[in-house]
C-alpha positions as CSV (number, residue, x, y, z in Angstrom):
1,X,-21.4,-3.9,15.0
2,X,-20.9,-6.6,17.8
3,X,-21.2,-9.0,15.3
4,X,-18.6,-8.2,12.9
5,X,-16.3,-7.8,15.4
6,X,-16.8,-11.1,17.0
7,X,-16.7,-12.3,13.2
8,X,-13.2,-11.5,12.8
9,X,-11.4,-12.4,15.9
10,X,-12.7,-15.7,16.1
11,X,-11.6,-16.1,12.2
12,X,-8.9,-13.7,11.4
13,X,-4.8,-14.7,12.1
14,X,-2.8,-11.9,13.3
15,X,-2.4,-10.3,8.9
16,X,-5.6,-11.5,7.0
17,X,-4.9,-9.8,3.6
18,X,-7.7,-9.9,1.2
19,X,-8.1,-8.9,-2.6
20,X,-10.5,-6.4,-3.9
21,X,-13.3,-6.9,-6.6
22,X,-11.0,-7.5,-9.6
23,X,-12.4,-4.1,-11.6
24,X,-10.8,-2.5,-7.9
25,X,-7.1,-4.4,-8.9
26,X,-5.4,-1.5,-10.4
27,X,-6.6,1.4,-7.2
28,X,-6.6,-0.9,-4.2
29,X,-3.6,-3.8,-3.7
30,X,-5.7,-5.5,-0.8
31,X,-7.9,-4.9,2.1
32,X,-5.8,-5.8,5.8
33,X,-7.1,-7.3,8.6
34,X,-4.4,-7.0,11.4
35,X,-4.8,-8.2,15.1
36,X,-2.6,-6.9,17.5
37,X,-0.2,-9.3,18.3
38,X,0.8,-9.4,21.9
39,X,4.2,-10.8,22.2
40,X,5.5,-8.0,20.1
41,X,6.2,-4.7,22.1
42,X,8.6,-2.7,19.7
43,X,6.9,-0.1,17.5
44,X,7.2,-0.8,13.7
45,X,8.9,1.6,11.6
46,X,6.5,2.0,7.9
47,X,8.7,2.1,5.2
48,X,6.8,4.9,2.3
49,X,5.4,3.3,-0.5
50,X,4.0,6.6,-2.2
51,X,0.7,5.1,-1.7
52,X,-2.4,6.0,0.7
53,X,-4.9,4.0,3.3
54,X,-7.5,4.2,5.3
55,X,-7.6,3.2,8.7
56,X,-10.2,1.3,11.0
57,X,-9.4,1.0,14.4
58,X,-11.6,-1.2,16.8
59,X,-11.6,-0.5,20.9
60,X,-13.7,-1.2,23.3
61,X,-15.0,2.1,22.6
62,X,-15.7,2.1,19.7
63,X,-14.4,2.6,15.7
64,X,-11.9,5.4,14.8
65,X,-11.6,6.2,11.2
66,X,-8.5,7.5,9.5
67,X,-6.9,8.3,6.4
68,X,-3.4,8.7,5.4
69,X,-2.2,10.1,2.1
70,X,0.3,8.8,-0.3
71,X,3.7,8.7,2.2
72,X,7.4,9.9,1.1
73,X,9.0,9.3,4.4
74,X,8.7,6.6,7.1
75,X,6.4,6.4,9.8
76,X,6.6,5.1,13.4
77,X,3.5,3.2,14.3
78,X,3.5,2.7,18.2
79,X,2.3,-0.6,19.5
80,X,-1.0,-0.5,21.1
81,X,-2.2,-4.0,21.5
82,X,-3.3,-3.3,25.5
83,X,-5.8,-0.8,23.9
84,X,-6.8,-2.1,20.5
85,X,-9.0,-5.0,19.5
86,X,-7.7,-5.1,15.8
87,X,-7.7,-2.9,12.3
88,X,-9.2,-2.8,9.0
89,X,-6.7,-1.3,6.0
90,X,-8.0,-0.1,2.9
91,X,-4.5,-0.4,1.4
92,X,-4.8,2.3,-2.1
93,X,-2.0,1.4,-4.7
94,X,-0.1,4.6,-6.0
95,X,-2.7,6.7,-7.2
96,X,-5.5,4.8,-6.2
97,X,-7.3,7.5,-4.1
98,X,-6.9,10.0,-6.9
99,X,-9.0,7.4,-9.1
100,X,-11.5,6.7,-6.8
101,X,-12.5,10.1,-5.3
102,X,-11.7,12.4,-8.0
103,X,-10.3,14.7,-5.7
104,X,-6.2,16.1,-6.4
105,X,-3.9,14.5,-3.9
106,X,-1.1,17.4,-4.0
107,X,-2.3,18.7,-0.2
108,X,-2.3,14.4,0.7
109,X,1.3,13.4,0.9
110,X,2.4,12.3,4.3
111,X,-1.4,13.7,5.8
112,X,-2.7,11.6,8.5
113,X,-6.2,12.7,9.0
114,X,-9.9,11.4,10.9
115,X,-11.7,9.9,7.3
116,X,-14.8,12.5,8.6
117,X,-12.1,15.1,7.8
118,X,-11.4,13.9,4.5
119,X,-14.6,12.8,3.4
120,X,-17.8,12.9,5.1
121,X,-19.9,11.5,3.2
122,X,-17.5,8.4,2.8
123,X,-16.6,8.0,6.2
124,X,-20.8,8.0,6.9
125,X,-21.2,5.1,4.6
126,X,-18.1,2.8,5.8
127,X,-19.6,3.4,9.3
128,X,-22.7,2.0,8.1
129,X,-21.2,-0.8,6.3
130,X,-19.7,-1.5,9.7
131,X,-22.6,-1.4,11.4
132,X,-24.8,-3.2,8.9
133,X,-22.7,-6.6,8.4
134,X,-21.8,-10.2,10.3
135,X,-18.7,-11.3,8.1
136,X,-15.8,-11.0,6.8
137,X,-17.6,-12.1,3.2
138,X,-19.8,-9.3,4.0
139,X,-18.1,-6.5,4.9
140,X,-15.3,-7.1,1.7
141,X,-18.6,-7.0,-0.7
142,X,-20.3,-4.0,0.5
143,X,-16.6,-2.0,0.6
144,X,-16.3,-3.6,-3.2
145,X,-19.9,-2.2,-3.9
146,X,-19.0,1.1,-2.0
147,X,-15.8,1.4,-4.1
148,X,-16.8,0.2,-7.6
149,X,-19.9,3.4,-6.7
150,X,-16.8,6.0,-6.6
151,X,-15.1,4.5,-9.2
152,X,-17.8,5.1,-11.6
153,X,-18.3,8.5,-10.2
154,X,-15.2,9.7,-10.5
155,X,-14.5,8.5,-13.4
156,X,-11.0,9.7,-14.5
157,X,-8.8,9.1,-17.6
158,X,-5.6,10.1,-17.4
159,X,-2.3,8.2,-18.2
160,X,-0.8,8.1,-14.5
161,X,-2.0,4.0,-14.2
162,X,-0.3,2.9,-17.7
163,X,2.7,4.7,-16.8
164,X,2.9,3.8,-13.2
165,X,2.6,-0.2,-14.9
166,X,5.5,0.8,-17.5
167,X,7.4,1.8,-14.8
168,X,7.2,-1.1,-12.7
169,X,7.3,-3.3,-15.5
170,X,10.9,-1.8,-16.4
171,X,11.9,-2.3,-12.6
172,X,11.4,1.8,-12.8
173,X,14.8,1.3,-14.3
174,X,13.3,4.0,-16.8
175,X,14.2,7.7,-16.5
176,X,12.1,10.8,-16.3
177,X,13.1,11.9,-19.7
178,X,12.6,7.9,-21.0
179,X,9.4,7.8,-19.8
180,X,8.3,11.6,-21.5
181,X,10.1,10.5,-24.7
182,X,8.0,7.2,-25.1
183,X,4.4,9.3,-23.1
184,X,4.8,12.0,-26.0
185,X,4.5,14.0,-22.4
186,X,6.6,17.2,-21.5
187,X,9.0,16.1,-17.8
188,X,7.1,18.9,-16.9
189,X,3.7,18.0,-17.8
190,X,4.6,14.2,-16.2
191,X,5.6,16.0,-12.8
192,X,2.0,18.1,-13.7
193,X,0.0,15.1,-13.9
194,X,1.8,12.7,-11.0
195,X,1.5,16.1,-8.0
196,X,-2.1,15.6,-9.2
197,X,-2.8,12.3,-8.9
198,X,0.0,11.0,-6.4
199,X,0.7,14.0,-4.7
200,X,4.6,13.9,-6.0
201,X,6.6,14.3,-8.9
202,X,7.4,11.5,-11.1
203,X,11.4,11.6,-10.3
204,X,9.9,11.2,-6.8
205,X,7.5,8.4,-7.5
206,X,10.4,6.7,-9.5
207,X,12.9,7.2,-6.2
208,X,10.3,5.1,-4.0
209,X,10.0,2.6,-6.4
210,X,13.1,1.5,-7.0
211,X,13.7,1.5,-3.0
212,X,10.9,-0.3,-2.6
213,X,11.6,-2.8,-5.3
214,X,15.0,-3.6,-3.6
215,X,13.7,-4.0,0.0
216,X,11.5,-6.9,-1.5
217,X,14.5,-8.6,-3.1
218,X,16.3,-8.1,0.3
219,X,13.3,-10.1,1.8
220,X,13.1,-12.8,-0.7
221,X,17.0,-13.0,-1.4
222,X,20.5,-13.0,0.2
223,X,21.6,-11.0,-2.9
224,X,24.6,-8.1,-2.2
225,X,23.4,-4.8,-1.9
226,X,25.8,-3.6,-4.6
227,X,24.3,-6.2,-7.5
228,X,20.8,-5.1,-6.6
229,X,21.3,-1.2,-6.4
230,X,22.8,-2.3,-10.0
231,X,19.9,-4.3,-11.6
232,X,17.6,-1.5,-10.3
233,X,19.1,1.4,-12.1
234,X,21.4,2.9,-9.5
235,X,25.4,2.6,-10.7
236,X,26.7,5.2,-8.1
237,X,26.7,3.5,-4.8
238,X,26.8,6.5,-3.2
239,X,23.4,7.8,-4.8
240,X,22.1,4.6,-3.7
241,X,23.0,4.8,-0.2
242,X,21.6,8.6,0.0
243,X,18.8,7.7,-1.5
244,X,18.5,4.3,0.8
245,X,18.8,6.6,4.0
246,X,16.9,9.2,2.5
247,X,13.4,7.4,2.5
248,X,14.2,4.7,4.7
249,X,15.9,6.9,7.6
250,X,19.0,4.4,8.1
251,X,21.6,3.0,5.7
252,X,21.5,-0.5,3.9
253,X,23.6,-1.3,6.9
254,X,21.6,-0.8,10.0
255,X,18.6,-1.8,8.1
256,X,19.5,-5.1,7.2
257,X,20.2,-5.4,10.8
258,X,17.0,-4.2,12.1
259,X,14.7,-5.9,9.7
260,X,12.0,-6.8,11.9
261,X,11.9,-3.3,13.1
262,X,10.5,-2.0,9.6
263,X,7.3,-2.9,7.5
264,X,8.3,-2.9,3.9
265,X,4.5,-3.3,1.4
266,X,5.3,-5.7,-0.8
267,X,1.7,-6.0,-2.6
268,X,1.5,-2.4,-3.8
269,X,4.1,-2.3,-6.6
């Protein structure tokens, strides 16, 4: 394992964010290198993105494996560079995991688990993959090859992925009942199939989106909050705002002045 590890912090930046084999482009947004990075000491606050991960960690001891199930509320990661050589992210896009294990994600939301726990057999083979490569180029095949195996195992066909891509490409501006009207779906049989494969309802799913979706344009523009609560489906500011502090645990306000302190994904939707 020495050698994979010397691999990537003599190559890796502080974020190295790598795409998946392009039949993995619809489960998993990108594979995350991170390396501590020492002049930061504040913890990060992880804004949910309804999605899941799993979770590398490389010490001087050793590898600890996690996983982390679709999240609905935020997350405090505490900085640990003095301990921690770097990470490795599998980062799952909404309803990823559900497609590439098979297994029902309504007991996953917000679980933070040791990967052994969630899947032995899984967290055996990643360990291996670990052990058995010397790069970057290496290690990012044999997880593709790992992946595309589960895939093809699982194999599920259900309509959560066209109608999480409907959704985003109507800026999730869509409503429940929109989305069951053009699905042929009951809102009940939606909310069935989404607790199965994301772990929450669809009216949930739809919430994070459009929160999510307006953080990015925060990022990328100096647009008023007002105009883009508005373009994303929201004309009651005050739904916005309780929504807004509902997921992100703070108000547009403090937010906006605290945006360092908070990790918004913006690869996963």
């Amino acid at each position: 394992m020495n050698k994979i590890i010397n691999n990537i912090l003599n190559t890796c930046k502080q974020y190295t964010y790598i795409l998946p084999h392009k039949l993995l482009r619809q489960y998993i947004a990108h594979y995350t290198i991170s390396i501590p990075d020492t002049s930061i000491k504040e913890n990060l606050t992880l804004v949910p993105d309804a999605s899941g991960c799993m979770i590398f960690k490389f010490d001087k001891k050793g590898i600890e494996s996690s996983f982390w199930g679709a999240t609905t509320k935020t997350t405090i990661v505490k900085n640990d560079i003095e301990n921690v050589l770097f990470r490795v992210f599998v980062e799952f896009r909404p309803g990823g995991v559900y497609y590439l294990t098979g297994l029902s994600q309504r007991e996953s939301t917000d679980l933070k688990i040791s990967l052994e726990d969630f899947n032995t057999l899984f967290s055996l083979e990643v360990n291996s993959i670990f052990e058995r490569t010397s790069t970057i180029k290496e290690l990012v095949e044999q997880l593709d090859m790992l992946f595309l195996s589960y895939l093809l195992k699982a194999n599920i066909v259900d309509m959560t992925i066209p109608i999480l891509e409907n959704a985003r490409k109507q800026n999730s501006i869509m409503s429940v009942k929109s989305i069951s009207q053009i699905s042929c779906y009951s809102e009940r049989h939606l909310n069935r199939i989404f607790n199965n494969s994301l772990g929450m309802s669809l009216k949930s799913y739809l919430r994070l989106l459009r929160i999510n979706l307006v953080l990015q344009e925060i990022q990328n523009n100096k647009i008023p909050f007002v105009t883009l609560a508005q373009d994303i489906g929201y004309y009651d500011q005050s739904h916005f705002i309780n929504d807004f502090k509902s997921i992100c645990g703070v108000n547009p306000t403090t937010y906006i002045k605290n945006l360092s302190d908070f990790y918004n994904e913006k690869y996963k939707f």
